[in-house]
N, C-alpha and C positions, 0 to 999 in steps of 0.2 A: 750671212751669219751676223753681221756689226748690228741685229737687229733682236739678234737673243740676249734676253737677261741672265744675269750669273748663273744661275743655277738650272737654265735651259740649257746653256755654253757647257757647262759641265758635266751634265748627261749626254750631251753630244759627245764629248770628249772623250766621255768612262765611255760610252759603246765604242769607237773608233780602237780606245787602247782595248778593251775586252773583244774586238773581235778578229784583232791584227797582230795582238804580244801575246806570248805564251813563255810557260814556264819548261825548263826540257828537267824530268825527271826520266834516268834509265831510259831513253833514246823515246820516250813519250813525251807527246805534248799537250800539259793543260793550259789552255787557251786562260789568261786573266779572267773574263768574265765568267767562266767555270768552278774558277778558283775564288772566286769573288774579293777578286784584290782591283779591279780596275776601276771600281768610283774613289775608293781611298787613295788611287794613285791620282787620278783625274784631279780630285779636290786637292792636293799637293803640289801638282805643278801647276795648274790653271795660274797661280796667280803669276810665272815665271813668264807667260805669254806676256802679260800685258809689256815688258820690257821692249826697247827695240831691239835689243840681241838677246836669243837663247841661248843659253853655253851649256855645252855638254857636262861641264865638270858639276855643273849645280843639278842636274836634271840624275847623276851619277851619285851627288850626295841623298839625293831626295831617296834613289833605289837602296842606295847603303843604308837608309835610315828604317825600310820598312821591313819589318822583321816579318817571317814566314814558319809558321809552326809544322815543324812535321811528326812521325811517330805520336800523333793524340799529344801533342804540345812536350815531348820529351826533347826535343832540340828546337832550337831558332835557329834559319839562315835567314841572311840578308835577302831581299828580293834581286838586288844585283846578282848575287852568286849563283841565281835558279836561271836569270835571261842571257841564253846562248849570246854570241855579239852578233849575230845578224840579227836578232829581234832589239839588241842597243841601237843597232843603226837605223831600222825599220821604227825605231819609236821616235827615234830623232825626226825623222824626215815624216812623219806624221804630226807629231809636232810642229814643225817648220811650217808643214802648208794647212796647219790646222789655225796657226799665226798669222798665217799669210789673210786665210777669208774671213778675221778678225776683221 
């Protein structure tokens, strides 16, 4: 992968998050890439990989920051508030070894 440029890394990345995180509404699960929030999550953290450390707490603000319209745009949630924690942990440790074949 040290051999993709940005914006190959980054569709790698949005398919990885779009086919692994999912949103839990009412005990359903839309998959990111359904939802089509997994290239705008991709393009927002990519740049956190190139760090030597990922830290949860920023990869956390990035989910608090992404707003998620529901009812035809009559409410916003945070995209954090839609991802069960085992899909926070599941993105974490995809992220990590998505770092790693950097």
């Amino acid at each position: 992968m040290a051999n993709l440029n940005t914006t190959e890394a980054i569709e790698a990345l949005a398919a990885d998050i779009g086919e692994n995180i999912y949103i839990d509404v009412a005990k359903w699960h839309l998959y990111l890439q359904d939802a089509h929030l997994h290239t705008l999550l991709a393009e927002r953290i990519y740049p956190l990989l190139s760090n030597d450390t990922l830290e949860e707490d920023q990869v956390l603000r990035i989910l608090q920051s992404i707003p998620v319209k529901l009812g035809g745009g009559k409410r916003e949630v945070p995209l954090a508030d839609l991802l069960p924690m085992q899909c926070q942990v599941n993105l974490m440790d995809l992220l990590e070894e998505f770092q790693r074949k950097m």
